[in-house]
C-alpha positions in Angstrom: 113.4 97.0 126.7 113.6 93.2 126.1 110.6 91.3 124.0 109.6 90.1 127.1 108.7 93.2 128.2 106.7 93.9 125.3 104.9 90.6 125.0 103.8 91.4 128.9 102.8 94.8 128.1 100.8 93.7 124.8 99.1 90.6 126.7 98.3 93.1 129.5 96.1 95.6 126.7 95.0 92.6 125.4 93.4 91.7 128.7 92.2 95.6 128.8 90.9 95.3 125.6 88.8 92.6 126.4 87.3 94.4 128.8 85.8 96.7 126.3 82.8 96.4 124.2 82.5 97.1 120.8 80.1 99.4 121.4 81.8 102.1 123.0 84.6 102.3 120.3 84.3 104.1 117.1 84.6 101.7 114.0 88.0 103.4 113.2 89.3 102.5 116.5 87.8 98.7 116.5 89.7 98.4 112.6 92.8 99.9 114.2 93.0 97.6 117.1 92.1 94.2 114.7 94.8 95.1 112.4 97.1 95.9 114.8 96.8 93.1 116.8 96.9 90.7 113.8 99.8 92.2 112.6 101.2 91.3 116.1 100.2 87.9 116.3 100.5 86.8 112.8 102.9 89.4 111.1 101.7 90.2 107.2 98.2 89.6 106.2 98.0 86.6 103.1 94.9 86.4 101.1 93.2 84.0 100.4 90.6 84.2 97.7 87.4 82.6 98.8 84.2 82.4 96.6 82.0 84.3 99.3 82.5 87.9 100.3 81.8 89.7 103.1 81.8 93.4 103.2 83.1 93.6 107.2 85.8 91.2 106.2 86.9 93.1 103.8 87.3 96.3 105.6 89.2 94.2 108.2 91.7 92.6 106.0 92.3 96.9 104.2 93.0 97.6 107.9 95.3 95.0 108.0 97.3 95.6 104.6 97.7 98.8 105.3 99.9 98.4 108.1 101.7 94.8 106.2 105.0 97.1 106.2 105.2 98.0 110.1 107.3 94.7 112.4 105.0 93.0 115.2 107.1 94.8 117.7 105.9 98.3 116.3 102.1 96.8 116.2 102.5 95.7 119.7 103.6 98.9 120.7 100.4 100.5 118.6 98.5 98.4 119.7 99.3 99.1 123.4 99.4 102.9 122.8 95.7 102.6 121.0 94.7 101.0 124.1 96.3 103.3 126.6 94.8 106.8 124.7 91.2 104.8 125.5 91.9 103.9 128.7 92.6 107.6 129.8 89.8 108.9 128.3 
């Protein structure tokens, strides 16, 4: 499979994904999906130190760090199968 490929399949769960509220997905799944997607479009997480803290943000920058070591192909293809295991359900 060429990036191409990938890049249609990821924009495609994107789309899917966008569909969804945030609502109907457990906050495990919503982290999941954030860090995996930012992983995919940004590669590894930097920090930035900034003088206010918020409590969500931090949870979604952990969610993010954990995965730092994974390449944005394999958090494409997460990302995608995340979205996929929702969609059947």
């Amino acid at each position: 499979m060429n990036s191409s490929d990938l890049d249609t399949r990821f924009d495609e769960a994107v789309e899917m994904a966008t569909a969804m509220t945030q609502a109907s997905l457990p906050q495990d799944v919503q982290l999941r999906l954030y860090a995996n997607y930012k992983q995919a479009t940004q590669g590894n997480v930097e920090l930035n130190q900034t003088t206010s803290f918020h409590l969500r943000d931090a949870f979604k920058t952990n969610a993010w760090m954990q995965i730092k070591h994974i390449s944005i192909e394999e958090a494409k293809e997460n990302y995608i199968a995340i979205i996929h295991s929702l969609v059947k359900k």
